[in-house]
PAGU-755093 format. One record per atom (N, C-alpha, C): residue in three letters; x, y, z. Coordinates in steps of 0.2 Angstrom, whole numbers, padded with zeros to 4 digits, always signed. Example, Ala and Ser with C-alpha at 12.3 -4.5 7.8 and 13.67 -1.06 7.14 Angstrom:
<recs>
ALA+0066-0028+0039;ALA+0062-0022+0039;ALA+0066-0016+0039;SER+0064-0011+0035;SER+0068-0005+0036;SER+0064+0000+0039;
</recs>
This chain:
<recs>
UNK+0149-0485-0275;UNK+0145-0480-0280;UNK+0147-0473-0278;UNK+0149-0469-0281;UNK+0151-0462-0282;UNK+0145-0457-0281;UNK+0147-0452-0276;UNK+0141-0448-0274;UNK+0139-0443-0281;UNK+0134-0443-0284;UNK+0130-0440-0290;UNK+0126-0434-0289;UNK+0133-0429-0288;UNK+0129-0422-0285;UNK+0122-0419-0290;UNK+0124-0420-0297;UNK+0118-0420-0302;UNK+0111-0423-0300;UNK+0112-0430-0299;UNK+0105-0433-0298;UNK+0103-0430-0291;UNK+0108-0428-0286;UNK+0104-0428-0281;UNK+0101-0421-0279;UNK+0103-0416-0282;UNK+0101-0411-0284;UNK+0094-0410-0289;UNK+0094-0412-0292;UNK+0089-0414-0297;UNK+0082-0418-0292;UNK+0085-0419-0289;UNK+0079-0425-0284;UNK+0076-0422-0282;UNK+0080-0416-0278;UNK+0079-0414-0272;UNK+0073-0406-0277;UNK+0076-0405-0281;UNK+0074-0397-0284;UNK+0068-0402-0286;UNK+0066-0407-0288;UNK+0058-0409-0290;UNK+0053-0409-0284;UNK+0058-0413-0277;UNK+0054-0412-0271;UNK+0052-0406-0268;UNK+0057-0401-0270;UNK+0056-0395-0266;UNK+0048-0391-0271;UNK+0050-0391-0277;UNK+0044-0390-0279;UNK+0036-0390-0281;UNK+0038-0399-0279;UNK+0032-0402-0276;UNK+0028-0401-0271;UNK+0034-0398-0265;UNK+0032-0396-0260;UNK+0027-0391-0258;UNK+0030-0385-0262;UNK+0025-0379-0262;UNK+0020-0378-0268;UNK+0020-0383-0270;UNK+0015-0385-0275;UNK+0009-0388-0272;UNK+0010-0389-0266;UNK+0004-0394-0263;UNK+0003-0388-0256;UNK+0008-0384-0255;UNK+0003-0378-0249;UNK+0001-0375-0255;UNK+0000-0373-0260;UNK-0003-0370-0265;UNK-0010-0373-0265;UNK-0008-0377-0267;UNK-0016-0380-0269;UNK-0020-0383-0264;UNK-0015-0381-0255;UNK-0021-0383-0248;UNK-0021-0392-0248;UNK-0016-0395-0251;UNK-0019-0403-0253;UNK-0014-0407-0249;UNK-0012-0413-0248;UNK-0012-0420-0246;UNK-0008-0424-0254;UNK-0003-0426-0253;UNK+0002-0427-0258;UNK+0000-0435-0261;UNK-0003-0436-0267;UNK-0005-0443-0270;UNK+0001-0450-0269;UNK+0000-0454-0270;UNK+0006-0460-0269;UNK+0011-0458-0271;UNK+0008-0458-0279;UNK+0015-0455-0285;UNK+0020-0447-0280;UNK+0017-0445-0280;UNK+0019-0439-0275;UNK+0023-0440-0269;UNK+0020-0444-0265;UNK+0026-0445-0258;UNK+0030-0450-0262;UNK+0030-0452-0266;UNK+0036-0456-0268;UNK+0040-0449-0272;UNK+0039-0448-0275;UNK+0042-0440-0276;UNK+0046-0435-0272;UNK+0044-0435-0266;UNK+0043-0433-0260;UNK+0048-0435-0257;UNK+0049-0445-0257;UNK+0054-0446-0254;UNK+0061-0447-0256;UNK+0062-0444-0262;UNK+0068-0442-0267;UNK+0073-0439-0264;UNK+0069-0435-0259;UNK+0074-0430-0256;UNK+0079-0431-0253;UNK+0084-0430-0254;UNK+0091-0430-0249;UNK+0094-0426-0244;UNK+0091-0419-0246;UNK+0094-0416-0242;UNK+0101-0412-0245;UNK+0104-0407-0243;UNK+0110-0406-0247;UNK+0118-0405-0242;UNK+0118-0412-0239;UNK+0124-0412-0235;UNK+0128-0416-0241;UNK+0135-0412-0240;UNK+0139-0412-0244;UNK+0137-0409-0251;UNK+0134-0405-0251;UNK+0132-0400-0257;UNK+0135-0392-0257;UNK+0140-0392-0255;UNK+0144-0385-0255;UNK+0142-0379-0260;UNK+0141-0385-0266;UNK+0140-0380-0272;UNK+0132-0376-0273;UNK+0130-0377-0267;UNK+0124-0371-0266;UNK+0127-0366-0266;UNK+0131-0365-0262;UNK+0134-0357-0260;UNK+0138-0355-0264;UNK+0138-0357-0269;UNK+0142-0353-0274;UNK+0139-0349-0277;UNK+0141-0344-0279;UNK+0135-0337-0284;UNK+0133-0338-0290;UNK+0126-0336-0290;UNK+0123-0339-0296;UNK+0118-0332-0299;UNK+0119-0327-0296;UNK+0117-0319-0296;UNK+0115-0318-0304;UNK+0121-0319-0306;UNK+0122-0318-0315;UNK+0125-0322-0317;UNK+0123-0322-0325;UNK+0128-0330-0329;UNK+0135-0329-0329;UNK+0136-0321-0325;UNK+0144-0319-0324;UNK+0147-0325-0320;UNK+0143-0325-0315;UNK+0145-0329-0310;UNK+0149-0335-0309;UNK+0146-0337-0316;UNK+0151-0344-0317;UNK+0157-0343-0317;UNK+0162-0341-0320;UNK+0169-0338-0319;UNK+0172-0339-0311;UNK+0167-0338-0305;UNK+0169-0338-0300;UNK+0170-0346-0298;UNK+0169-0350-0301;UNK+0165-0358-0300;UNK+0170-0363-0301;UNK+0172-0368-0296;UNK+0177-0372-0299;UNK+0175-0375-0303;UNK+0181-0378-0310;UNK+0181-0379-0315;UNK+0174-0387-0314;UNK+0176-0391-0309;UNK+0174-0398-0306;UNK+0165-0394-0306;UNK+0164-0392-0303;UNK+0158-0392-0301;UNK+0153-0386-0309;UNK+0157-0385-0312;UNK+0152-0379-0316;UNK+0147-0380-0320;UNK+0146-0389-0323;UNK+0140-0391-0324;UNK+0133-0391-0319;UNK+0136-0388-0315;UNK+0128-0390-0309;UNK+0127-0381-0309;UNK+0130-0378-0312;UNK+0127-0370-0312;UNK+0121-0368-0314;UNK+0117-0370-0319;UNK+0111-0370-0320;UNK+0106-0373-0314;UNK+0108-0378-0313;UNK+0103-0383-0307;UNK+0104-0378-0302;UNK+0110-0375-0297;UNK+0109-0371-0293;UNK+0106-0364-0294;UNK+0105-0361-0299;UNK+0105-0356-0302;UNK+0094-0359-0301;UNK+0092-0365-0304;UNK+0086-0366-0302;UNK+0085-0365-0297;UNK+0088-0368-0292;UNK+0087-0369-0285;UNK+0085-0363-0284;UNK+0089-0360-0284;UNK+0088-0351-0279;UNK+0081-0347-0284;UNK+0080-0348-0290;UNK+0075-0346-0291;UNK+0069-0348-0289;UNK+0069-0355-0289;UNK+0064-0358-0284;UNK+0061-0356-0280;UNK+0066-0355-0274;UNK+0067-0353-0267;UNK+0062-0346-0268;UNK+0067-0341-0272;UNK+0064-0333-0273;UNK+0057-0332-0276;UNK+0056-0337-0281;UNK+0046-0336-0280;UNK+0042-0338-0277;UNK+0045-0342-0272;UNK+0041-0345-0267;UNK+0042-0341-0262;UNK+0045-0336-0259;UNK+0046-0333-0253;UNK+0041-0329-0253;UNK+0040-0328-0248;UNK+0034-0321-0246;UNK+0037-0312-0246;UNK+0045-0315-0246;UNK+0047-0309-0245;UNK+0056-0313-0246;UNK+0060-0307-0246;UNK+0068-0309-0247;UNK+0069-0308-0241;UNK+0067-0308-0233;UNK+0070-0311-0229;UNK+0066-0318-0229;UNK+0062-0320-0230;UNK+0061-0327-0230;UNK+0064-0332-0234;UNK+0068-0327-0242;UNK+0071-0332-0243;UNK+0078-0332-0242;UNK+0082-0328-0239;UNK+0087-0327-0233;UNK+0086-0333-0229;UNK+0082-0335-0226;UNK+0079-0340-0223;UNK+0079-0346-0223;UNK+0079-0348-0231;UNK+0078-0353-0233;UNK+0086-0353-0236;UNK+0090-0349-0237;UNK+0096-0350-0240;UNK+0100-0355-0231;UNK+0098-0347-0228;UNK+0102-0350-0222;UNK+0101-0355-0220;UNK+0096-0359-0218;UNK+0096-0366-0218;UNK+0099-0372-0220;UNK+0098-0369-0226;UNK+0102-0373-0233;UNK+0110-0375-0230;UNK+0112-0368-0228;UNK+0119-0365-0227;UNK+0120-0372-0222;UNK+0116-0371-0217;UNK+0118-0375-0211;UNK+0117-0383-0211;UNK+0111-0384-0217;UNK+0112-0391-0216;UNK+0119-0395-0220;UNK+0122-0392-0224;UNK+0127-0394-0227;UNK+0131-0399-0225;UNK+0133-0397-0217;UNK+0138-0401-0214;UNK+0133-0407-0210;UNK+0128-0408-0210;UNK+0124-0413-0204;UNK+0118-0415-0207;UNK+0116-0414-0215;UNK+0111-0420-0217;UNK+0112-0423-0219;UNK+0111-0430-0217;UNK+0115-0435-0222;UNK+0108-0438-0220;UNK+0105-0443-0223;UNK+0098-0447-0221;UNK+0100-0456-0219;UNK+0098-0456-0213;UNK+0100-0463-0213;UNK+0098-0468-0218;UNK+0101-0473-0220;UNK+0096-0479-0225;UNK+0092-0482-0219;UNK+0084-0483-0223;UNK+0080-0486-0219;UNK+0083-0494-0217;UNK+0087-0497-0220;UNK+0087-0504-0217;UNK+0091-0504-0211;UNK+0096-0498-0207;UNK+0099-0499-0206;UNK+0094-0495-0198;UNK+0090-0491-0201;UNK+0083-0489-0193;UNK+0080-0495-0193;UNK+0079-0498-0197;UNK+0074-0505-0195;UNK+0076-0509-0192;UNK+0082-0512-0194;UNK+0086-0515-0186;UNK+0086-0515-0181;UNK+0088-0508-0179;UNK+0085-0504-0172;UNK+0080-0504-0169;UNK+0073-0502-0174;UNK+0066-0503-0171;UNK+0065-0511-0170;UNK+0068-0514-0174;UNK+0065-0521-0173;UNK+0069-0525-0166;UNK+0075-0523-0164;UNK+0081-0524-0160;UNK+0074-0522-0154;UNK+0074-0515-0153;UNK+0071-0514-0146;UNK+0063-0517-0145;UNK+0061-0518-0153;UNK+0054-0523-0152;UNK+0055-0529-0150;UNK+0060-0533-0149;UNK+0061-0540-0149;UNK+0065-0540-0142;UNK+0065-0534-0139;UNK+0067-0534-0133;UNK+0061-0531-0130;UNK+0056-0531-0130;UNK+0049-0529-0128;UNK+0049-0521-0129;UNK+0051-0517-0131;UNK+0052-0511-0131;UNK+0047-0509-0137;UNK+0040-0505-0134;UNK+0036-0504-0140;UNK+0034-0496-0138;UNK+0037-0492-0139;UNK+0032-0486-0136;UNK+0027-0482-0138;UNK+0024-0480-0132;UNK+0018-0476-0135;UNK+0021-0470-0136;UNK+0022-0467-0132;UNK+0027-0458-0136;UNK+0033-0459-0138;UNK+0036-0457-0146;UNK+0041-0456-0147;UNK+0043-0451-0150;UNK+0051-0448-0148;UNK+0054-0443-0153;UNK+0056-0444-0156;UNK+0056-0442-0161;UNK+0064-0442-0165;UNK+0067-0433-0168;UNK+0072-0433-0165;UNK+0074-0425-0164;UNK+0079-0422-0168;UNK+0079-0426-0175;UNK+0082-0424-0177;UNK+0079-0428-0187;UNK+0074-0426-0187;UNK+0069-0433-0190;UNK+0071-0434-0197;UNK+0075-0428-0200;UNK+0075-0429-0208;UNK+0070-0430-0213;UNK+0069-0436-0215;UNK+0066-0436-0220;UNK+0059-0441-0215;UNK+0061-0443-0209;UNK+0057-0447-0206;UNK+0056-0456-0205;UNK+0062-0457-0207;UNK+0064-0464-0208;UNK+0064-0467-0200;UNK+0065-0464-0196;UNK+0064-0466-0189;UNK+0055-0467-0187;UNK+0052-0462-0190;UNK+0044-0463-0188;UNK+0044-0466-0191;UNK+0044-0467-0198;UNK+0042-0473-0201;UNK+0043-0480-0200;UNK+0049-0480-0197;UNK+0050-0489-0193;UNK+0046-0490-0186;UNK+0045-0485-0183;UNK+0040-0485-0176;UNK+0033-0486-0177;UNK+0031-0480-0181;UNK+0025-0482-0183;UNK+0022-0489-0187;UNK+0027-0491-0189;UNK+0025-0498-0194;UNK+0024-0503-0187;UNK+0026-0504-0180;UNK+0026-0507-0176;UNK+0020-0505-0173;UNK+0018-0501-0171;UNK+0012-0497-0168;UNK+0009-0491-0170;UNK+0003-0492-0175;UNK+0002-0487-0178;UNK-0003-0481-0174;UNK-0006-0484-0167;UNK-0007-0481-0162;UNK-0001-0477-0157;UNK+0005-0476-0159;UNK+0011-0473-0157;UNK+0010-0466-0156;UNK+0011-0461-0151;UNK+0013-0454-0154;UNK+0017-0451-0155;UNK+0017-0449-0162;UNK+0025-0447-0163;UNK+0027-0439-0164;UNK+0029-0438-0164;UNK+0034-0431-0163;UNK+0041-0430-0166;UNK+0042-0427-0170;UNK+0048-0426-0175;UNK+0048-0419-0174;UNK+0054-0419-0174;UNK+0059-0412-0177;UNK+0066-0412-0179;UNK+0063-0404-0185;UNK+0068-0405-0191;UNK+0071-0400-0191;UNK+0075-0395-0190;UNK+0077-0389-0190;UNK+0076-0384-0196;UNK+0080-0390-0202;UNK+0080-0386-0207;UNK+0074-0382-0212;UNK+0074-0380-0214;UNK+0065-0377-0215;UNK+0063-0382-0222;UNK+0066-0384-0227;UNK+0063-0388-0230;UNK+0064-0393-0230;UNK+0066-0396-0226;UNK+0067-0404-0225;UNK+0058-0404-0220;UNK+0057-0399-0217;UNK+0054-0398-0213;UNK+0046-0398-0216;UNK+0047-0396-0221;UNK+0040-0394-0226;UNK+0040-0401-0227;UNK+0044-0405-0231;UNK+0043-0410-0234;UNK+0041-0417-0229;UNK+0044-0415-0225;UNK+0042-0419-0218;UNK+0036-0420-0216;UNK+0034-0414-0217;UNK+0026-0414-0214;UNK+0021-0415-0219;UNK+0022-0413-0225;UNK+0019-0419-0231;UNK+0019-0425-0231;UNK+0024-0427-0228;UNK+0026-0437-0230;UNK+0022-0439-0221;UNK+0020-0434-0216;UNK+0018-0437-0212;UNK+0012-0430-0209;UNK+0006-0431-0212;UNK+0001-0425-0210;UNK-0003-0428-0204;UNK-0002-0434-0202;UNK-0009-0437-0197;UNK-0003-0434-0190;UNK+0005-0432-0190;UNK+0008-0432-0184;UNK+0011-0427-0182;UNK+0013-0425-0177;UNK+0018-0419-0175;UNK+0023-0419-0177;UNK+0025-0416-0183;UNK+0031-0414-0186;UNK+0032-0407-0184;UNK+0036-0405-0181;UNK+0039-0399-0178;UNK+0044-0396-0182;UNK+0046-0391-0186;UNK+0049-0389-0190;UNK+0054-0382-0184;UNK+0059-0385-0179;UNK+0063-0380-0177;UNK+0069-0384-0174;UNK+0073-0382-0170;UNK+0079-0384-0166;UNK+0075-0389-0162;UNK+0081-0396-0159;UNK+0077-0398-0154;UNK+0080-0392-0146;UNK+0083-0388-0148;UNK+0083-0383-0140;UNK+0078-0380-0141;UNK+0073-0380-0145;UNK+0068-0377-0144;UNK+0063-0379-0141;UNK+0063-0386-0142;UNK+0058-0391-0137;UNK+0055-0388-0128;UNK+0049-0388-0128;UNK+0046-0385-0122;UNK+0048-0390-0117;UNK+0051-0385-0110;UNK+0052-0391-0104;UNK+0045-0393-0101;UNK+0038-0393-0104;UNK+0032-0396-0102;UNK+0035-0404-0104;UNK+0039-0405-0112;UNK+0040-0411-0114;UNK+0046-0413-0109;UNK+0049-0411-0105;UNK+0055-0415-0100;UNK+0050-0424-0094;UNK+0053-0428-0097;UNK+0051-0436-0092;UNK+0044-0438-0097;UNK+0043-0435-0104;UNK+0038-0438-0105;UNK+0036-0443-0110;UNK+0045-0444-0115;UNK+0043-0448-0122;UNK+0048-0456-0117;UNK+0042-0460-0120;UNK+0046-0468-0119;UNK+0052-0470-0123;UNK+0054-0468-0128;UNK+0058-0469-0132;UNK+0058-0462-0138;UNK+0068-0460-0138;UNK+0070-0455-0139;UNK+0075-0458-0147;UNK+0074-0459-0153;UNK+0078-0461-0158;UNK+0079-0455-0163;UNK+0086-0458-0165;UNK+0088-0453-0171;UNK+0094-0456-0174;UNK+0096-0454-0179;UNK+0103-0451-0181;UNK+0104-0443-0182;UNK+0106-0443-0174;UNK+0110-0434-0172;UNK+0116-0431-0177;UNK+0114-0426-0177;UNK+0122-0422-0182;UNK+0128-0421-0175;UNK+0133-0424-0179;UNK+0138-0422-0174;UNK+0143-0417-0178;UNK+0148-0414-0175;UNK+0152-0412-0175;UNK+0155-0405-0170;UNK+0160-0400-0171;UNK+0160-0397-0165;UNK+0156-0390-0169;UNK+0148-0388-0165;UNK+0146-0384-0168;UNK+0142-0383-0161;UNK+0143-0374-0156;UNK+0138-0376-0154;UNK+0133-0372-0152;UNK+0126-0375-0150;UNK+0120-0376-0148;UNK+0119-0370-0142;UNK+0112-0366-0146;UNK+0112-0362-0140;UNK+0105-0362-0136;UNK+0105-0364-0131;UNK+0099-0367-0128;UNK+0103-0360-0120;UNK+0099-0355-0118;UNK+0100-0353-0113;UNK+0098-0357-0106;UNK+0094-0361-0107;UNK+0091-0366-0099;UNK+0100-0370-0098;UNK+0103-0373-0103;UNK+0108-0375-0101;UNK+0113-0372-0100;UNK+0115-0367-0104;UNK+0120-0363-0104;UNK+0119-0360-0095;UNK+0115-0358-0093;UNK+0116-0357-0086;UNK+0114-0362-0080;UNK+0115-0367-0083;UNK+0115-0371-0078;UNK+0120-0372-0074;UNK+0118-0377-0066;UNK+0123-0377-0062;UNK+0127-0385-0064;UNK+0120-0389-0067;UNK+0125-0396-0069;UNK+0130-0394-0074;UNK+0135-0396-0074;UNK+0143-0396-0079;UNK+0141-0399-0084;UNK+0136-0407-0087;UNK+0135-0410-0091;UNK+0132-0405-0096;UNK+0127-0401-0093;UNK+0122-0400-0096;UNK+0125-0392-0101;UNK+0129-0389-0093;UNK+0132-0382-0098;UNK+0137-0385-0103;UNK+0141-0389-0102;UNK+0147-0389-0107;UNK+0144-0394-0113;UNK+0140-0395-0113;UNK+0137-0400-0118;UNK+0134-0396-0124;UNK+0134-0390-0122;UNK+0131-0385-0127;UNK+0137-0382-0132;UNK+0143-0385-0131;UNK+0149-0384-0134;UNK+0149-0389-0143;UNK+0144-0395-0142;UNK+0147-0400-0148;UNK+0139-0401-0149;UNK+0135-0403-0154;UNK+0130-0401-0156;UNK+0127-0410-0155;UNK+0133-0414-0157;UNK+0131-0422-0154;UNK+0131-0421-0144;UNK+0135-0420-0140;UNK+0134-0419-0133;UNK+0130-0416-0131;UNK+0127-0411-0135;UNK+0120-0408-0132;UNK+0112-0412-0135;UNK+0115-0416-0140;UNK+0108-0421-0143;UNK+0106-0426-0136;UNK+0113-0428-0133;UNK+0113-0434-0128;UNK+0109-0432-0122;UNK+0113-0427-0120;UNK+0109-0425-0115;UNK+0103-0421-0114;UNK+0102-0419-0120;UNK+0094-0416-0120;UNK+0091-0420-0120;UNK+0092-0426-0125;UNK+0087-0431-0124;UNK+0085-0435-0117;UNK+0091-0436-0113;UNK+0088-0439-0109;UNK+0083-0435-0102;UNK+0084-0429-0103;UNK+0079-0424-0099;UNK+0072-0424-0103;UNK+0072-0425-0108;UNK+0064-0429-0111;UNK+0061-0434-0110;UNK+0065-0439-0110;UNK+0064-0446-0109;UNK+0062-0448-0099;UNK+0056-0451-0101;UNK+0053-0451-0096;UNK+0057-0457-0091;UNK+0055-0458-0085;UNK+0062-0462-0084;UNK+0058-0468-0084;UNK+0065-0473-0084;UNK+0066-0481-0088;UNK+0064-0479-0095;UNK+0064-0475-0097;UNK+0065-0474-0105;UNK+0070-0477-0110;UNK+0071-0478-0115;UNK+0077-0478-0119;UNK+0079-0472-0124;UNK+0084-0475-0122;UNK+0087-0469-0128;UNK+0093-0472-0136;UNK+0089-0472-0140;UNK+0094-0475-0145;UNK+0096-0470-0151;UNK+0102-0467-0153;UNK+0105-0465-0155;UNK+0111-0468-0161;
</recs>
């Protein structure tokens, strides 16, 4: 099936509005709602955010392929601008957007299920988990189905996958920042560390590593996947797992 940048824009621009539709109104998202909610994709491989949408001039800059999605974008960043507090907030929300492009791609739940069921069936249940790079939260979601006395911890960089995260999970620690920003309070403390990590060569700026004397830990700061591995395991309590 061919990627349907229309549909998946259109998902996401309904989730996004839902989103700040409900810090508006201080509430807690109905079924119909988080099912709305889980629409979201995310906008990796979405390039055509960044293309200008200032003035209806702007289409003329637009490749020929993509110039039906001009309005949708052209929604998007309004969205964005009446929701913002100010225009470095929505600077904010652009740049994010910017970054998520190359590294959100959301795993299919069948294929986390596996995985939680794999380490369940090998007696692996934990009581504290991460997931440190949570997305939409398909990793809590397979853990916590196992143990719903679990604690869990997510973190989502981007800032609206971030919101939306924390609606689809309000009883848990959804952390909305980098995982370098993780407190070394949390180093030796989660039983089990899961995700699907963005990789590629982008890199990560965590000062505790970068001036270290381990070689793993400074050079790992170079590829945004080698720095997931080995952060992770300085969280992970020991005999922990780590599944990635």
């Amino acid at each position: 099936m061919s990627f349907n940048k229309e549909k998946h824009i259109k998902a996401n621009i309904e989730a996004i509005k839902l989103c700040f539709r409900l810090e508006k109104e201080n509430r807690s998202p109905t079924l119909e709602e988080t099912k709305a909610l889980k629409q979201y994709a995310g906008f990796g491989a979405l390039k055509c955010i960044l293309n200008p949408v200032k003035e209806l001039s702007d289409i003329a800059h637009w490749p020929n392929s993509e110039v039906e999605l001009f309005p949708l974008v052209a929604e998007l960043h309004n969205i964005l601008k009446n929701n913002s507090k100010s225009e470095q907030q929505y600077k904010q929300y652009l740049g994010s957007l910017k970054n998520s492009i190359m590294s959100a791609f959301y795993t299919p739940p069948e294929v986390v299920q596996v995985l939680a069921e794999t380490l369940q069936e090998n007696g692996i249940l934990p009581t504290k988990f991460l997931d440190p790079s949570a997305g939409l939260g398909e990793f809590v979601s397979a853990f916590k189905n196992q143990n719903e006395a679990v604690q869990i911890t997510g973190i989502e960089k981007d800032l609206l996958t971030g919101k939306i995260l924390s609606h689809l999970f309000p009883n848990d620690k959804m952390r909305t920042m980098g995982f370098e920003e993780i407190e070394t309070r949390y180093n030796n403390h989660f039983d089990v560390v899961s995700s699907n990590i963005p990789f590629g060569d982008v890199a990560v700026f965590d000062p505790e590593f970068q001036s270290s004397t381990l070689i793993a830990k400074k050079y790992s700061t170079q590829s945004i996947h080698n720095y997931f591995f080995v952060k992770a395991v300085d969280v992970l309590r020991d005999g922990g797992v780590l599944a990635f």
